[in-house]
N, C-alpha and C positions, 0 to 999 in steps of 0.2 A: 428439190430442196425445200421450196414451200411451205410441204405436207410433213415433212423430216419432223420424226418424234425425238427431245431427248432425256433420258430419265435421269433426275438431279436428284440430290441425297445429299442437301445442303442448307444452313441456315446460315444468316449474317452474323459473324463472331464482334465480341467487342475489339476496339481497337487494341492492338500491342502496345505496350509503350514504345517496344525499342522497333524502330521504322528506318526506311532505306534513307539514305543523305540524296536520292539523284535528283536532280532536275531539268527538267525539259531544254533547257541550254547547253547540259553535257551532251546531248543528245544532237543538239542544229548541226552539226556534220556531218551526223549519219542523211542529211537531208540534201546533202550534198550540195551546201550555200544558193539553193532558188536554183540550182541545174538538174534536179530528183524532177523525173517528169509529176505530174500534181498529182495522180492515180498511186504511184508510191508514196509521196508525201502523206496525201490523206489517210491513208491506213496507219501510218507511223501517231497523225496526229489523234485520229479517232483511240489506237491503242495507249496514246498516253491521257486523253480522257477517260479513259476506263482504269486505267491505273492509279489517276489519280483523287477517283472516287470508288477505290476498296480500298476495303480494311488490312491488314498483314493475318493472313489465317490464325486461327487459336483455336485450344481443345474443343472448346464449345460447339465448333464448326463439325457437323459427325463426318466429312471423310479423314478432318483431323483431330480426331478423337483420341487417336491413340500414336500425332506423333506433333511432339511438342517443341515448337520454334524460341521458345524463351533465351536458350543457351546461345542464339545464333548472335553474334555480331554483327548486326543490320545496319548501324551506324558506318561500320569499321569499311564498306568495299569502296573500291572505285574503280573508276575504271581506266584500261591501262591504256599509257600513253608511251614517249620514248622515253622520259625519264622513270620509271617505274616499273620498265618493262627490261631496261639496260642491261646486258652481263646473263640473263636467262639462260638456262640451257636449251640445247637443240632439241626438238624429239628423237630419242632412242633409234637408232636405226631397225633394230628389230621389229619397232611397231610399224616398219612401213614396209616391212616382208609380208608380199599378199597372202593372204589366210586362207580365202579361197581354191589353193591349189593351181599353179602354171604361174601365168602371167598376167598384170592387169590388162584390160582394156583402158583405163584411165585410174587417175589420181591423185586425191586434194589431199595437200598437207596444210592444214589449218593453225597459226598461234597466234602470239599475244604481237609480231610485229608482221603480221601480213598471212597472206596465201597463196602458196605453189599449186597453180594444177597444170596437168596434163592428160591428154585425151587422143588415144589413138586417131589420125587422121583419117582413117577409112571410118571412122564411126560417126566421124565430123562430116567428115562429107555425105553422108547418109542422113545428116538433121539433127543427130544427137545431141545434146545442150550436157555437160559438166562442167559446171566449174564454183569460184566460190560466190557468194550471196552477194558480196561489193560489185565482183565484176559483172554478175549478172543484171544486178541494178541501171549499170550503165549501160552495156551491149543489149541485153534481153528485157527490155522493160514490158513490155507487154506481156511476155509469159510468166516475169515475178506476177504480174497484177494480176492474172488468170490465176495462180495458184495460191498466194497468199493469202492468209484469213478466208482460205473457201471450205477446209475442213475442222479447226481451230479457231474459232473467233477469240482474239484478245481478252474477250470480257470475259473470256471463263474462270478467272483468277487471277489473284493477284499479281505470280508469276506469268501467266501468260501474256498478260498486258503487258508488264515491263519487258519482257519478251520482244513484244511486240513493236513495242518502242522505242527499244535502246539494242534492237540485233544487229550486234560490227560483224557479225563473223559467221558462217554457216557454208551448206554446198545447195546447189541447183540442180535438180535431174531432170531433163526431159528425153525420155524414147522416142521416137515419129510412130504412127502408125504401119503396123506390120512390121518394121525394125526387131531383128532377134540379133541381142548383145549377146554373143556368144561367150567371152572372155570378162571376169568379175569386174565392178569400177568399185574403187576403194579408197574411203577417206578419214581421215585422218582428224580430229579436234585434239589440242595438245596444251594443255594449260600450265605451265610451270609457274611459279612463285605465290606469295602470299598477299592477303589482302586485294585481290585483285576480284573483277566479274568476270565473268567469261557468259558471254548471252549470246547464243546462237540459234540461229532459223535454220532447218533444213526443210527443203522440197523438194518433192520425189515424185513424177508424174511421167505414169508408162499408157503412152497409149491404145488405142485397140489395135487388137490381136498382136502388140508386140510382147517383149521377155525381156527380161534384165536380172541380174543377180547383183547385187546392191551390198558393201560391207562397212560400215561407220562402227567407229569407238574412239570414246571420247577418254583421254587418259593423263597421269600425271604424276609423279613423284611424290612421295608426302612428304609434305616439308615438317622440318624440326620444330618451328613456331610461326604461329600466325592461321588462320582462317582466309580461305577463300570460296567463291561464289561458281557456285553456276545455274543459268533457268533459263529454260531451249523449248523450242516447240519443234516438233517434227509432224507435217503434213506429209499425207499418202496419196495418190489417187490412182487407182486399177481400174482401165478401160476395161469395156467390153471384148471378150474373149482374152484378155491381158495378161499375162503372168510375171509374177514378183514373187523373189526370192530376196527378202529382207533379213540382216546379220545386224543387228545392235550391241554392242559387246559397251558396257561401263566400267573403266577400270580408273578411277578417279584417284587422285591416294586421299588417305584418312583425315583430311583436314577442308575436303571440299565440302559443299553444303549443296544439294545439287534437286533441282527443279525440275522436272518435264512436265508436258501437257503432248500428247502425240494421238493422233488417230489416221486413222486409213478408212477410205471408200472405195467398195469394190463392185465395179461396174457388172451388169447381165455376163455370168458365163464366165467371170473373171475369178483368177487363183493368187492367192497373198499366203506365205508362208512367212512369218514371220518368227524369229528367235531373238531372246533376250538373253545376255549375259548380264551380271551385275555382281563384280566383287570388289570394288570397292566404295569412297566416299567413306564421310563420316557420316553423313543422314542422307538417305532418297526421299522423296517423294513425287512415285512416277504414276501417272495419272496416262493410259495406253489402252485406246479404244477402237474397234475394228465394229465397223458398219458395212452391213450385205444390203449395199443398195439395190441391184439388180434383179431378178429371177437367177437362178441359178449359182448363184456367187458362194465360192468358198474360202473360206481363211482360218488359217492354224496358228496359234500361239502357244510358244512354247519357253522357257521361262527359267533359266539357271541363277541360283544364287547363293552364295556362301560367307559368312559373315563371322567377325570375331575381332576378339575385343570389344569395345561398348560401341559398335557400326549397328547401325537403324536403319534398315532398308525397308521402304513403304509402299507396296505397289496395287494399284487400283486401278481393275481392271474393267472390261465391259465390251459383252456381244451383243450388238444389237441386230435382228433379224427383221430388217423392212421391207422385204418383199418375200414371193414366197419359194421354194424349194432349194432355200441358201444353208448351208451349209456351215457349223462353226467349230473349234476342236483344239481348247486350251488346255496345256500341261505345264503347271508351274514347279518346281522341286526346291527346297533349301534345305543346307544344312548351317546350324549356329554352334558357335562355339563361346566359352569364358562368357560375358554379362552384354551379350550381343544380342539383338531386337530383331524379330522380323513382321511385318503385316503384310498379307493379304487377304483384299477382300474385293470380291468379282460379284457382277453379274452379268446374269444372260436376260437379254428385253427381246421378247418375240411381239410386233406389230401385230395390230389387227388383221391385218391383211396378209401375210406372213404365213400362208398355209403350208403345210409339208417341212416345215423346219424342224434340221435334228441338231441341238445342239448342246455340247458336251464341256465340263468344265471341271477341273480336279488339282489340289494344288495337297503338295503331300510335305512335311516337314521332319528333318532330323536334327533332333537337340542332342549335341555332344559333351553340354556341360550343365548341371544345376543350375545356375544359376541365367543360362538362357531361356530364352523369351518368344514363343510364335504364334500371332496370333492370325487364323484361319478361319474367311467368315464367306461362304459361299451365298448365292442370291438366285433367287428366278423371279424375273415379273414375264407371264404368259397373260396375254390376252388374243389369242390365238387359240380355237379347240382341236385340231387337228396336227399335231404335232409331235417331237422325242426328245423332251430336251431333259438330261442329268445331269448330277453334280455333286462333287463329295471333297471333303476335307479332310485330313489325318495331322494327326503331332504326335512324337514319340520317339521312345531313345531306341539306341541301339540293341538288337536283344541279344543280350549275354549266351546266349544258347549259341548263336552262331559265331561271338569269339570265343566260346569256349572249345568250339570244334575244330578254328583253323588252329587254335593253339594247341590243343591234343594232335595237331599234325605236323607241331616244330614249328610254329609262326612264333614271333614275338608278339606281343602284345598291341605295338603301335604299327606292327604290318596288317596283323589281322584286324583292328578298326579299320585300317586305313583299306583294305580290300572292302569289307563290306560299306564303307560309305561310295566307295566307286560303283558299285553293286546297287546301291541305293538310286547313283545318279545316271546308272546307262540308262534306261529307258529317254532321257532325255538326249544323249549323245547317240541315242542310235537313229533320233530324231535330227540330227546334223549333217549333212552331207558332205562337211568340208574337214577333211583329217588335221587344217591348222586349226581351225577353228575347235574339235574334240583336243585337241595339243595342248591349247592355250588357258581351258578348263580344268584339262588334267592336271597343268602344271600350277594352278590357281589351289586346287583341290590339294596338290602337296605343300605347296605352301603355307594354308591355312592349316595343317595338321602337322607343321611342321616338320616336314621331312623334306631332305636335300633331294631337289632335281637332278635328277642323271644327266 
């Protein structure tokens, strides 16, 4: 970690006016009144010194250049307690039907008054760590400390720090080495009501030569009035020979305001597949970074998103190649509807030392209405000669030629768009392996085009 390059594509923005209400006092319980062993304390306190020397990002800042915090009510959150939290609805029972296909292996139900988990006992008895961030604190302190702020540091923002500082709520994953989780573990983050924060840490660490298949989404009803918060960090770490199959699914409703800061390290020889969902929120800005620390290390990022209405989904990506014959291969797809925003913009960073790297990146866009918005800004920094690394962008509507054809074949109108925007998005669901997971898309994708699910 040392020698660890990172490539930053930032300057200091002036201050916001409008700035958060917390203070380090809301926070002294998460510290667990002087019984948080000092090794989590200090990371809490180190991240609320860094939070509380940034600025609140603004245009001026180029990776947020093109998404504007003004509108956000930064004064308005807080965070939730029993009186504020009272009368909530449950989470949906359907969000806690495994997506994965069969049966879990385990499962965190995450909200705003606690968390349920559960973890097959033969997986327990084999070393396996799930459960959520509070109880982990207590029970597992030493593996929080091992895995916090070792891929994410606090200071990379403004949300990360508060992140950092003020996280009630998230899961703990630890594999043992050589441990193959055969059955998905799946968890749940559930935020109902308004005005509220929702700050969660999740960690995720599979050791060498084990497997795991890992499914989180973070989700919530939209409420009729009022703004609420969310800003999470999510940490990776893929041992040597390790495989991780990661499932990120965001389905926020239209009123969240919603933060990430997430990366993964992929040890010698180790494989990360990672998938994004993201349909809803009112604004993203997800900042999701995959580092080939080892020789040999591979990782796929693949990236669904569908947007409509005035939703601003922001996502800023980055493969960094630090050793050499690692392997990267990101496919991001959107389609926008009505006066709906999307950004991305990625790079690929191949190390000096970084020989034999092939690395691939392409994010393709479908605007389904005028007055939609994508903007597509692909990157390469190679300082490596020996190397394959592409990259390409696309924006553009739908071609009339081909609803003209399904419709010279008895379609309607709003069947034949709605065929070829599925047509648009298989190449990423064929990148899926889980049929609830292509389900839960599909039925995003009718939604947003407004057609009743079967």
């Amino acid at each position: 970690m040392a020698n660890r390059t990172v490539v930053t594509r930032t300057r200091r923005g002036e201050p916001a006016e409008n700035e958060f209400k917390f203070t380090q006092e809301m926070f002294s319980h998460l510290s667990g009144n002087g019984t948080l062993p000092a090794m989590l304390r200090s990371y809490r306190d180190q991240a609320w010194e860094a939070y509380s020397g940034l600025s609140m990002p603004t245009i001026k800042d180029e990776p947020w250049r093109r998404t504007d915090l003004k509108g956000m009510p930064a004064g308005s959150f807080r965070m939730p307690d029993a009186q504020n939290t009272a009368g909530l609805e449950p989470a949906p029972k359907d969000l806690l039907v495994s997506l994965a296909g069969g049966t879990h292996g385990g499962r965190i139900a995450l909200g705003p008054n606690g968390a349920e988990a559960w973890l097959d006992p033969e997986l327990a008895a084999k070393g396996v760590v799930f459960t959520d961030l509070r109880t982990a604190e207590r029970q597992h302190p030493e593996l929080v400390a091992r895995l916090q702020g070792q891929t994410v540091r606090s200071g990379e923002g403004k949300f990360a720090a508060l992140t950092g500082a003020g996280a009630w709520t998230g899961a703990v994953v630890y594999v043992p080495r050589n441990v193959i989780v055969e059955q998905p573990l799946q968890s749940l983050l559930w935020g109902p009501g308004a005005g509220l924060a929702y700050l969660s840490h999740i960690l995720v660490f599979v050791d060498d030569g084990a497997s795991l298949t890992y499914v989180h989404e973070s989700a919530s009803h939209t409420e009729a009035t009022g703004q609420s918060l969310h800003a999470g960090i999510v940490e990776i770490q893929v041992g040597q020979g390790a495989n991780l199959r990661f499932v990120e699914l965001q389905s926020w409703g239209e009123h969240i305001w919603n933060f990430t800061h997430e990366r993964a390290r992929v040890g010698r020889d180790g494989n990360l597949d990672w998938i994004f969902g993201s349909i809803g929120s009112h604004l993203t800005k997800n900042f999701s970074e995959l580092d080939l620390a080892g020789e040999g290390a591979v990782g796929r990022m693949s990236g669904f998103y569908f947007t409509d209405g005035v939703q601003h989904l922001d996502h800023d990506t980055q493969q960094s190649h630090l050793a050499p014959h690692t392997t990267s291969d990101l496919l991001f797809k959107g389609a926008l509807k009505d006066k709906s925003r999307s950004v991305w913009q990625g790079m690929i960073y191949v190390a000096p030392e970084a020989q034999k790297t092939d690395g691939y990146q392409a994010n393709r866009n479908l605007t389904l209405s005028p007055q939609a918005h994508a903007d597509s800004i692909p990157g390469l920094e190679i300082l490596a000669d020996d190397v394959r690394c592409t990259h390409g962008a696309t924006v553009g509507k739908i071609d009339p030629e081909l609803v003209f054809y399904l419709r010279s074949r008895g379609l309607p109108y709003a069947d034949a768009e709605r065929l070829v925007v599925e047509g648009f998005f298989d190449p990423i669901m064929q990148r899926i392996p889980f049929e609830g997971v292509r389900e839960r898309f599909q039925k995003a994708i009718l939604e947003k085009m407004g057609v009743k699910a079967l």
